[in-house]
C-alpha positions as CSV (number, residue, x, y, z in Angstrom):
1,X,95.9,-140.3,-11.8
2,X,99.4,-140.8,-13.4
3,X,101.9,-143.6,-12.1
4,X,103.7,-141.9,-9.4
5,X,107.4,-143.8,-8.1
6,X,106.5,-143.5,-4.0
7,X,110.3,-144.5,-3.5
8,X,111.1,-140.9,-4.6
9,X,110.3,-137.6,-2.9
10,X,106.8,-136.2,-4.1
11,X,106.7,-132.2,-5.0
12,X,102.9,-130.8,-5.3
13,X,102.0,-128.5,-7.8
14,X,98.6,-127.4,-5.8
15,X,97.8,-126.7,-2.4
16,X,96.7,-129.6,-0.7
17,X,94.5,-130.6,2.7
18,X,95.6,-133.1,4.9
19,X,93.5,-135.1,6.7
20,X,93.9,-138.0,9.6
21,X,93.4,-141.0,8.0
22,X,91.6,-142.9,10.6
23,X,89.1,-140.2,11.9
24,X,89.0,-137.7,8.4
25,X,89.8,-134.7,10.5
26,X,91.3,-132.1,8.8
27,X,95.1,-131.1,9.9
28,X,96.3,-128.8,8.0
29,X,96.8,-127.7,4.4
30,X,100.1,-128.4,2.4
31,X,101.2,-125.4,-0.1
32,X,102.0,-125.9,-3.5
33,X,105.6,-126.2,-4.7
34,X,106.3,-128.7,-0.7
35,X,108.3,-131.2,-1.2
36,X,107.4,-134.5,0.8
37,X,108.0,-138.6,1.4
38,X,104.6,-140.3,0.6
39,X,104.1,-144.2,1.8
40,X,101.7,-145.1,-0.9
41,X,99.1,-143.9,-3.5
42,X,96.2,-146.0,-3.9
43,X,92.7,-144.9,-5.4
44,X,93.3,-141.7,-5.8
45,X,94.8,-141.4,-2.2
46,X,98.7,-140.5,-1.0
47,X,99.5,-141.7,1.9
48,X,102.3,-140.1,4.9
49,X,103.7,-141.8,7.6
50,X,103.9,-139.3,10.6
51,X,105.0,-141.8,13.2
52,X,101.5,-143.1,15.2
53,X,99.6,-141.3,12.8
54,X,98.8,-142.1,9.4
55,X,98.1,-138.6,6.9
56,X,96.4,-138.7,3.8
57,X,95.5,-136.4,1.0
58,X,94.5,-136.4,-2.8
59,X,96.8,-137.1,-5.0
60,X,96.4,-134.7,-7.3
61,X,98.9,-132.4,-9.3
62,X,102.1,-134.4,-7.8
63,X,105.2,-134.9,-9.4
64,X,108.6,-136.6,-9.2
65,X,111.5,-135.0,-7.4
66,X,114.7,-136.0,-6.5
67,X,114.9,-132.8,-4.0
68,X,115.0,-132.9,-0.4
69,X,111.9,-132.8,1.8
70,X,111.4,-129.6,2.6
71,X,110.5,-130.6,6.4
72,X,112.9,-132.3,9.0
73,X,112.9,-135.9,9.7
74,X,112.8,-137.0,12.9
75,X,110.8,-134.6,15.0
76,X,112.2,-132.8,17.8
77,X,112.3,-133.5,21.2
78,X,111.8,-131.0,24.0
79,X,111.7,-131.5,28.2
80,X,108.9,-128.4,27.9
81,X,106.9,-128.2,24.8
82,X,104.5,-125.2,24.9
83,X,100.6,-125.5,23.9
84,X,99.9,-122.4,21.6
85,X,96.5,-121.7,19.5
86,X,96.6,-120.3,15.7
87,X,95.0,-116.9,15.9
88,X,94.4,-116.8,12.2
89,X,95.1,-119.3,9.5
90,X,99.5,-119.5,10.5
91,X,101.6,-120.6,7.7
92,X,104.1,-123.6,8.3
93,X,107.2,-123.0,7.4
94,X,110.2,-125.5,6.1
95,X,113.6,-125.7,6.5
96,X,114.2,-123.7,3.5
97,X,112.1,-120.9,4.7
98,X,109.6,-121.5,1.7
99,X,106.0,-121.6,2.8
100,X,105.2,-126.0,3.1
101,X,100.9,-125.5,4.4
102,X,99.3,-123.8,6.8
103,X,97.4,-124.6,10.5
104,X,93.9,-123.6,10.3
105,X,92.7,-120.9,12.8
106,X,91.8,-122.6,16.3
107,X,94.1,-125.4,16.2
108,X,96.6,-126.3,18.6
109,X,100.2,-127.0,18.3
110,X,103.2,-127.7,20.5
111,X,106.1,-125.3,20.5
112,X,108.8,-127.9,20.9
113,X,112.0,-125.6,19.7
114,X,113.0,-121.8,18.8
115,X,115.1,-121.8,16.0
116,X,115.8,-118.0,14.9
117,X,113.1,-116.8,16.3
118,X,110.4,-119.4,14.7
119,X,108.9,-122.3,16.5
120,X,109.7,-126.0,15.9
121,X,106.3,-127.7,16.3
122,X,105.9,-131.9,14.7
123,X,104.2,-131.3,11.4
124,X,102.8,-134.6,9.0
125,X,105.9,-136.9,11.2
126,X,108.7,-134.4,10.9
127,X,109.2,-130.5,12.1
128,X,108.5,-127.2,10.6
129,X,108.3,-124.0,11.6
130,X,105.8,-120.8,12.6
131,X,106.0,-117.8,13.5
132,X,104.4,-117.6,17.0
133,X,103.0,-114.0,16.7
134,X,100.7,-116.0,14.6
135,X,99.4,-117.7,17.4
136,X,98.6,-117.3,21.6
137,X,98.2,-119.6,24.7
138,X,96.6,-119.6,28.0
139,X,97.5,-121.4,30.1
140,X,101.8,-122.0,30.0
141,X,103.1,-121.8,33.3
142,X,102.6,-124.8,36.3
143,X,103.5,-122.7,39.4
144,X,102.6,-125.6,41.7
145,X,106.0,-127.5,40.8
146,X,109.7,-126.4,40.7
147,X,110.8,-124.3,37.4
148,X,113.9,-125.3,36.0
149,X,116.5,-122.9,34.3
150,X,116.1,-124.8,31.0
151,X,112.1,-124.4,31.4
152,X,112.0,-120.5,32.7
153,X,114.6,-119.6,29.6
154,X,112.4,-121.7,27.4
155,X,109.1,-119.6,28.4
156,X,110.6,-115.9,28.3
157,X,111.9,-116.5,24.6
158,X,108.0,-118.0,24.0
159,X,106.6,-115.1,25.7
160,X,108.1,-112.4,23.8
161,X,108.0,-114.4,20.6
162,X,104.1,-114.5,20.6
163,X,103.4,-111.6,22.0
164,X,106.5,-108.9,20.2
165,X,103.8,-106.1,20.3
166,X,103.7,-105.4,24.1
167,X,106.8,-107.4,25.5
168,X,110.7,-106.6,25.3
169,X,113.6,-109.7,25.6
170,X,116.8,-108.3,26.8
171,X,119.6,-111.1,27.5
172,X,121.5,-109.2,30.7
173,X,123.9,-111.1,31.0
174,X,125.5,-114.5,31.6
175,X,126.1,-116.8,34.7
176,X,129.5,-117.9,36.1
177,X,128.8,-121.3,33.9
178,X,127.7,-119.5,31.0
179,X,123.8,-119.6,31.7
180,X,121.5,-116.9,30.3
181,X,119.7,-114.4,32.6
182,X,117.0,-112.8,30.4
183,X,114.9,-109.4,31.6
184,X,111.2,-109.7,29.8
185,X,109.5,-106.3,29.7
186,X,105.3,-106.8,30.0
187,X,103.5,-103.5,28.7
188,X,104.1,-100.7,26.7
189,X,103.7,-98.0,29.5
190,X,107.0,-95.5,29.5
191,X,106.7,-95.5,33.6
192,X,108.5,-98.9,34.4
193,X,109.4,-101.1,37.5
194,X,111.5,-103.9,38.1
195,X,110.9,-107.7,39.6
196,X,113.6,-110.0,40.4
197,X,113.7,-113.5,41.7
198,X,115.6,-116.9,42.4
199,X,119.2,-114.8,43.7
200,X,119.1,-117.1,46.3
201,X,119.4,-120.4,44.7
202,X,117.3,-122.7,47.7
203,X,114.4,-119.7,46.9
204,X,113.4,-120.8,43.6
205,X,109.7,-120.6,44.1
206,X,110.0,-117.2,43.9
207,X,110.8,-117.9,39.7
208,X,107.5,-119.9,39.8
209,X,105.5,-117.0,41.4
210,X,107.2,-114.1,38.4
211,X,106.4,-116.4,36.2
212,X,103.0,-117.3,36.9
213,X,102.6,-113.5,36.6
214,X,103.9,-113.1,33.1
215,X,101.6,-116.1,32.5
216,X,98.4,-114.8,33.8
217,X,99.7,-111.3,32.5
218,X,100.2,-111.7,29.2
219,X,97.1,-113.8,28.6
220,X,94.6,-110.9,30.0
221,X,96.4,-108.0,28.2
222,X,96.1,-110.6,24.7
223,X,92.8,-111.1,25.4
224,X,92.0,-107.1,26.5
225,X,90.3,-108.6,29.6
226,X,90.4,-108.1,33.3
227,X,92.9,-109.6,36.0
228,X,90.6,-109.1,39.6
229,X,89.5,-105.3,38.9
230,X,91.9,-104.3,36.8
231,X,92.0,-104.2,33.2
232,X,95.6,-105.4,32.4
233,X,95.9,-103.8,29.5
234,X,95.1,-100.1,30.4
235,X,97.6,-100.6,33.6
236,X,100.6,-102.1,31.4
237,X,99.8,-99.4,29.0
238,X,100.9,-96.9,31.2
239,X,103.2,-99.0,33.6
240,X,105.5,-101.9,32.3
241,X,106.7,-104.5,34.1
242,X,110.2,-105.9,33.5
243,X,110.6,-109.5,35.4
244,X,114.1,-111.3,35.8
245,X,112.5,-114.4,36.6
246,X,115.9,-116.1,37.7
247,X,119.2,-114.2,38.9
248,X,121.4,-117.6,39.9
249,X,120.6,-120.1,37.5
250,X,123.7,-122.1,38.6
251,X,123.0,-122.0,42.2
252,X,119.2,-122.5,41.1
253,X,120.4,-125.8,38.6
254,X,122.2,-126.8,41.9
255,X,119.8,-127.3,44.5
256,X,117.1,-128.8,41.6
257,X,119.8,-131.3,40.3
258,X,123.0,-131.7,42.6
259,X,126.1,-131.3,42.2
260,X,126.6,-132.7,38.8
261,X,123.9,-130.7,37.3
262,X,127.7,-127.7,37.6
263,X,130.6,-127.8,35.7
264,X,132.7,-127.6,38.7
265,X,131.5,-130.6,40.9
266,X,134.3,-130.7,43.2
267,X,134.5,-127.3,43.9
268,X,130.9,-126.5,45.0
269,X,131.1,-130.3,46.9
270,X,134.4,-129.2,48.7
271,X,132.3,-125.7,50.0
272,X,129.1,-127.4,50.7
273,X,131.7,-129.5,53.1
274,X,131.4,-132.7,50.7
275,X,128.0,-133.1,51.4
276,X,126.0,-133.8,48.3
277,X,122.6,-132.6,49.6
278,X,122.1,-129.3,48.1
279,X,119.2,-128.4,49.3
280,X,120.1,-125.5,51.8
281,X,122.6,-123.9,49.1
282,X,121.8,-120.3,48.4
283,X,125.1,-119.2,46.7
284,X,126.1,-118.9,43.1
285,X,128.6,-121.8,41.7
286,X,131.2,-120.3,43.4
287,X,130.8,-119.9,46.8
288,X,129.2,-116.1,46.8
289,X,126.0,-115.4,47.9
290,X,125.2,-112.5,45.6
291,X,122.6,-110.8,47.8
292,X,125.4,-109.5,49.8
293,X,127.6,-108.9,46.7
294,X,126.4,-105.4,45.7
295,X,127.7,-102.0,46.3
296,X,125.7,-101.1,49.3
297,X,127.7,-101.0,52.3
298,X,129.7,-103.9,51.4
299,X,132.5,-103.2,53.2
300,X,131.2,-103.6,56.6
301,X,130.6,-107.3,55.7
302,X,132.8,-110.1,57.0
303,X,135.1,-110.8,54.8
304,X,134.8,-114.7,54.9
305,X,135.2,-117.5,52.3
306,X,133.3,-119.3,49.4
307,X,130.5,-121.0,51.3
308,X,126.6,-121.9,50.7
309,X,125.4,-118.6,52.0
310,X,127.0,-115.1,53.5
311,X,130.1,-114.8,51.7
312,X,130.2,-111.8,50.2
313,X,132.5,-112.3,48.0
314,X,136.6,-110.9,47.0
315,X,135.0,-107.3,45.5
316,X,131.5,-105.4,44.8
317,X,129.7,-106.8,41.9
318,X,132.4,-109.6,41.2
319,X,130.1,-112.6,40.3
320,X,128.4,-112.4,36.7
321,X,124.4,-112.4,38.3
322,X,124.9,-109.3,40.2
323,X,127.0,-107.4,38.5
324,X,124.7,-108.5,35.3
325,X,121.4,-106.8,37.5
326,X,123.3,-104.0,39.3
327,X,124.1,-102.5,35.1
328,X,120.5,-103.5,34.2
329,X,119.1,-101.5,37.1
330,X,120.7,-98.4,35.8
331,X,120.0,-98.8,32.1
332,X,116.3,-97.8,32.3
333,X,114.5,-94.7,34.6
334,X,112.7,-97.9,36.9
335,X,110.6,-96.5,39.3
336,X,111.1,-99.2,42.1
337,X,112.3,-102.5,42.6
338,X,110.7,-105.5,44.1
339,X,112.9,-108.5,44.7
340,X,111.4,-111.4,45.5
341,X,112.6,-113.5,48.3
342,X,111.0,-116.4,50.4
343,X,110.2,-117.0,54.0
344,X,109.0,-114.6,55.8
345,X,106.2,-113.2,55.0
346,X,107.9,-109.9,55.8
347,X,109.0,-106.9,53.8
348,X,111.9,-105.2,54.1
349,X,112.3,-101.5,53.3
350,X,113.7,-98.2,53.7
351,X,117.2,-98.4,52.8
352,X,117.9,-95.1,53.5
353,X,116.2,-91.3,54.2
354,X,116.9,-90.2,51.2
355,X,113.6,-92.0,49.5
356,X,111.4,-91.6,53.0
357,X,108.5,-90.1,51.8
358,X,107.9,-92.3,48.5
359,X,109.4,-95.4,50.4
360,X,106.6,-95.2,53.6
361,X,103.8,-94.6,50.8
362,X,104.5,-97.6,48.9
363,X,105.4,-99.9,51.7
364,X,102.1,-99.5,53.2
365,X,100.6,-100.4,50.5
366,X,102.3,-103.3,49.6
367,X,101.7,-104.0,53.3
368,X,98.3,-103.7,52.7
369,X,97.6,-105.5,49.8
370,X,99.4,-108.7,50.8
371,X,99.5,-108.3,54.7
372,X,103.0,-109.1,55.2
373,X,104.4,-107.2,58.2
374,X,106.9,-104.7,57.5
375,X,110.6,-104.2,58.5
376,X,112.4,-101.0,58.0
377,X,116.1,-101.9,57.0
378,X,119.0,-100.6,59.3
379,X,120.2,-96.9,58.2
380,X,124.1,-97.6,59.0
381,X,124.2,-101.4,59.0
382,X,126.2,-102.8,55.9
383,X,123.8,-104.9,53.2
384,X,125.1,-105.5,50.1
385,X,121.9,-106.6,48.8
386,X,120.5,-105.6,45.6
387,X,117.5,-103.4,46.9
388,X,119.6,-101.5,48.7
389,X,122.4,-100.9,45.7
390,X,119.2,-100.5,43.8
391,X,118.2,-97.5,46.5
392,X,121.9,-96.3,46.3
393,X,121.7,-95.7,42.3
394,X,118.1,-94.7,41.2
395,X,117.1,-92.6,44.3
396,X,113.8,-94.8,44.3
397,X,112.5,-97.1,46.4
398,X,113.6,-100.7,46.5
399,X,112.1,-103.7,48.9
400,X,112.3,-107.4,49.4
401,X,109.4,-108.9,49.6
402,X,109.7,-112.6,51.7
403,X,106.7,-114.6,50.1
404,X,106.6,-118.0,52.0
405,X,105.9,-118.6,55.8
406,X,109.1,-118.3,58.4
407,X,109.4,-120.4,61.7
408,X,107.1,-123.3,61.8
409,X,104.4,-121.4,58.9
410,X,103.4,-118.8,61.8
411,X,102.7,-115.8,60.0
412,X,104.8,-112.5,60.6
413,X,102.9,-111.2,63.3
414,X,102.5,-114.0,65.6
415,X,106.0,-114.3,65.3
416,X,108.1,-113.2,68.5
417,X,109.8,-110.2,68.0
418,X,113.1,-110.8,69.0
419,X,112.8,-113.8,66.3
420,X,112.4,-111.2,63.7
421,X,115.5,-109.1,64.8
422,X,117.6,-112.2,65.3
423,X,116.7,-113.0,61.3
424,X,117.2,-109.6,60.4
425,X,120.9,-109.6,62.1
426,X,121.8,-113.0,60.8
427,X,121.1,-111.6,56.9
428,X,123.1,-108.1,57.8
429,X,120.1,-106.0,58.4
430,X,120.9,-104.5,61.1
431,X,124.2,-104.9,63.8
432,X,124.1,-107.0,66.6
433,X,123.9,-103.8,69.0
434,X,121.0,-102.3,67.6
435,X,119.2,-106.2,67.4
436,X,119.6,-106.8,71.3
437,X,118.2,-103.2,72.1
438,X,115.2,-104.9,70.4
C-alpha cells in the first residue's frame, strides 16, 4: 500500500496473477523479480495496458525501477500465427531469458515468431517467449487453400520445435534466391523413407497434401492415438517418415505471387515470353525444370533453353533444389521414395530391373490403396527426374505419385490410352517410338 511513481517501470518482488480486467479471468501469473510498465494503481489494484485489453493484478510487493521491461513493446506481427495449447503450467520467458510468469496448463496461445528456437507469443501488450515443447496443437495446417513458402517454412520449424522427441529438422539446402528447403523427419523408427513435393512450382498442392500429413501425424503420435487402423505411434516407431514439403520455393513464390514476388523479375518475365501470368510455370527462377535436372539419363534430354518447363538445364544437378535433394537422398539408408506430383492420378514406377521384385510389390500396393492406375517408366528412355536418380543411387524403389485428376477430371482409367502414352512421352518417359507402338 506504499505510494508507487506509475511513470517509472514497476519490478515485483512476488509472483503475481493477472487477471482480465473486464471479465476477472485469469491469464497468466507474473514471476517475481519481472520488470513491467503499469497504467495506474488504485485501491489496491495495478493496472497494464495490453493494447484492447486492460490487465490487472494486486499490487503487492512492487517496487521502483529504472530498468527496462523485461518484455518487448510492441507485439509482433506474423502473416501465420500458430494456435498451440500449454501441456503443463509453461513458463514465459523475457527478453533477458529470466523467467517473467507462467501460462496455466490448458490455455491457448499464438506462436507469432521463432526466435532461437523459443516462440514469440503477445503476452500482457508486448512479446515474450516459450519454449514450445511445453505445449501441442491440433489442428495447424489448412490444406484446402494454397501454402505459401513463408507459411510451410514457418510450420516445419513449429513442428519440430514442439514435438523435438520424435521429429528431426535438417535445413538441405538453399534455393537459387536464397530460400530454405528444410527435410522434417516424423518418428523415431531406424527404417526410413522419403516424401517430396512442390518441384514443379504450378504443383504446389502437393506441399498442402505433405503437410496436412505432418499435421494429422504428429497430432495422433502426441496424443498415442489412432490415424484410421493404425496406431501412429507404433508405425513411426519402427518407420520414420522424412517429408520435404517444398523443393522449388522460388518457382513455388512465383506462380502464388508473380513475378515480383523473384529477385530477378526481368529474367523469369523475358522466359515466360513477357507474359506476367505465372500460372503454368513449373521451373525454378531460372529457367530449369529440376525434375529433369538429375543424373538419370540426362543426357538423352534436349538440350534446350531456360523456359517454364523441360529445360533441363547446362549440367546434372546444377540448380540448388536438386542438387540440395539428390545429396539428401544419399545421406540416410531411405528405403523408398515417393515424390509427390499432381495430375494424373497415375503412378509412375520401375525405373529400372535392378529393384523389380521390391518395385512390383510396392507398386501394387500403392495401387491399391489409392487406386491410381499404374505406369511402368521406360527402361532406356532418358528422365532426369528425381525418382529415377533416386533408383540410380539407393538400389530402392522410387515412384511419382500424380495426385490430382488429368484431362477434364476423368480418372486414369477412363482415360484413353494413347492419352496416357502421349503424356508419358511429352515428360520424357518413354521415346516417341516406343509411345506410337502403344
Amino acid at each position: 500500500d506504499t505510494f508507487v511513481n506509475t511513470r517509472k517501470n514497476i519490478k515485483l518482488v512476488m509472483d503475481q496473477t493477472i487477471q482480465n480486467s473486464a471479465n476477472g479471468k485469469v491469464i497468466a501469473k507474473l514471476s517475481a523479480g519481472a520488470i513491467i510498465k503499469v497504467s495506474k494503481i488504485q485501491q489496491g489494484k495495478a493496472y497494464l495496458n495490453g493494447g484492447s485489453t486492460t490487465f490487472v493484478f494486486d499490487a503487492k510487493g512492487l517496487v521502483e525501477t529504472d530498468n527496462s521491461p523485461t518484455i518487448i513493446y510492441p507485439a509482433i506481427k506474423h502473416a501465420h500465427p500458430v494456435t498451440v495449447t500449454a501441456k503443463v503450467n509453461a513458463t514465459v520467458y523475457g527478453t533477458d531469458g529470466k523467467a517473467l510468469g507462467e501460462i496455466s496448463a490448458g490455455n491457448q496461445v499464438q506462436v507469432k515468431g521463432l526466435v532461437n528456437g523459443k516462440g514469440a507469443i503477445d503476452y500482457l501488450g508486448g512479446s515474450a517467449f516459450i519454449s514450445l515443447n511445453q505445449f501441442k496443437h491440433s489442428n495447424m495446417v489448412t490444406p484446402s487453400r494454397n501454402i505459401s513458402y513463408a507459411e510451410a517454412d514457418f510450420y516445419v520449424q513449429v513442428f519440430h520445435y514442439l514435438y523435438p522427441d520424435f521429429t528431426q529438422l535438417e535445413l538441405i539446402g538453399k534455393s537459387v534466391e536464397g530460400r530454405n528447403i528444410h527435410a522434417l523427419k516424423v518418428g523415431t523408427g531406424k527404417k526410413m523413407i522419403l516424401l517430396d513435393a512442390s518441384t514443379h512450382a504450378r504443383e504446389h498442392m502437393t506441399t498442402n497434401v505433405l503437410m496436412e500429413m505432418i499435421d494429422q501425424y504428429t497430432v495422433a503420435y502426441a496424443n498415442n492415438s489412432n490415424f484410421g487402423k493404425y496406431n501412429v505411434r507404433s508405425v513411426l516407431s519402427n518407420v520414420a517418415i522424412w517429408f520435404v514439403p517444398m523443393v522449388n520455393p522460388d518457382g513455388v513464390n512465383l506462380v502464388q505471387y508473380g513475378p515480383t514476388a523473384i529477385k530477378n523479375t526481368a529474367q523469369v518475365k523475358k522466359i515466360n515470353g513477357y507474359s506476367s501470368d505465372f500460372g503454368r510455370w513449373k521451373a525454378n527462377a531460372r529457367g530449369v525444370d529440376l525434375n529433369r535436372n538429375f543424373d538419370a539419363r540426362w543426357a538423352g534430354l534436349p538440350k534446350g533453353s531456360p523456359s517454364w518447363h523441360m529445360y533441363r538445364g547446362p549440367a546434372p544437378f546444377s540448380e540448388p533444389e536438386s542438387k540440395a535433394l539428390g545429396q539428401f537422398m544419399s545421406k540416410y539408408p531411405f528405403k523408398t521414395n515417393l515424390a509427390i506430383h499432381s495430375s494424373g492420378q497415375i503412378i509412375y514406377w520401375g525405373f529400372n530391373e535392378q529393384t523389380k521384385f521390391r518395385n512390383t510389390n510396392l507398386a501394387r500396393v500403392l495401387s491399391n490403396t489409392t487406386g491410381h492406375g499404374l505406369i511402368k517408366s521406360s527402361q532406356t528412355a532418358p528422365t532426369g527426374a528425381s525418382t529415377s536418380y533416386f533408383t540410380k543411387v539407393t538400389g530402392m524403389p522410387g515412384m511419382t505419385i500424380e495426385i490430382a485428376p488429368y484431362a477434364g477430371n476423368a480418372p486414369v482409367p477412363l482415360l484413353r490410352w494413347n492419352d496416357v502414352w502421349k503424356r508419358m512421352q511429352y515428360i520424357g518417359l518413354v521415346g516417341a517410338t516406343e509411345a506410337n507402338s502403344r
